[in-house]
C-alpha positions, 0 to 999 in steps of 0.5 A: 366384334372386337373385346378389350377387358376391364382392367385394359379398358380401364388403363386406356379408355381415351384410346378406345373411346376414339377408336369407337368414335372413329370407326363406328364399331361396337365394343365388347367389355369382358370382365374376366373372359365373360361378356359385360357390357358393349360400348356403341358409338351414338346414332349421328341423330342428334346432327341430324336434327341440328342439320335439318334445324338449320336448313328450316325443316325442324323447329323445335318446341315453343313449351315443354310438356309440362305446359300442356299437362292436366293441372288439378284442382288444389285440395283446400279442405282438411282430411278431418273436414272431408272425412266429416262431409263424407259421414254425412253423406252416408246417413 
């Protein structure tokens, strides 16, 4: 795996980006001699999914999730009120 320091990364990060882009390779960040980080270039998913929306084979959702999720009752009591009804559940 190719490495490139911080301060050369830094100075050329256009250059390196497209490289990553290009070649499909991984990059390794070195930060003094000592490994950092390694910069991979994305999975091609996201065009899969845009390919496989295009032919008809994926729809993507009508609603979030958020659509779907439990929704709870609104407290309308005040705490002093509760804590009262629960005083007098215990006598």
């Amino acid at each position: 795996m190719e490495q490139v320091g911080v301060r050369e990364l830094r100075q050329n990060l256009s250059v390196y980006l497209r490289q990553i882009q290009d070649d499909q390779r991984p990059l390794e960040v070195t930060d003094r001699g000592r490994p950092v980080a390694v910069l991979t270039p994305l999975s091609p998913a996201a065009d899969e999914y845009a390919a496989l929306q295009a032919a008809g084979r994926l729809r993507p959702a009508a609603a979030s999730w958020s659509t779907y999720s439990m929704h709870t009752n609104e407290i309308t009591t005040e705490g002093s009120d509760a804590l009262e009804a629960l005083r007098e559940e215990r006598l």
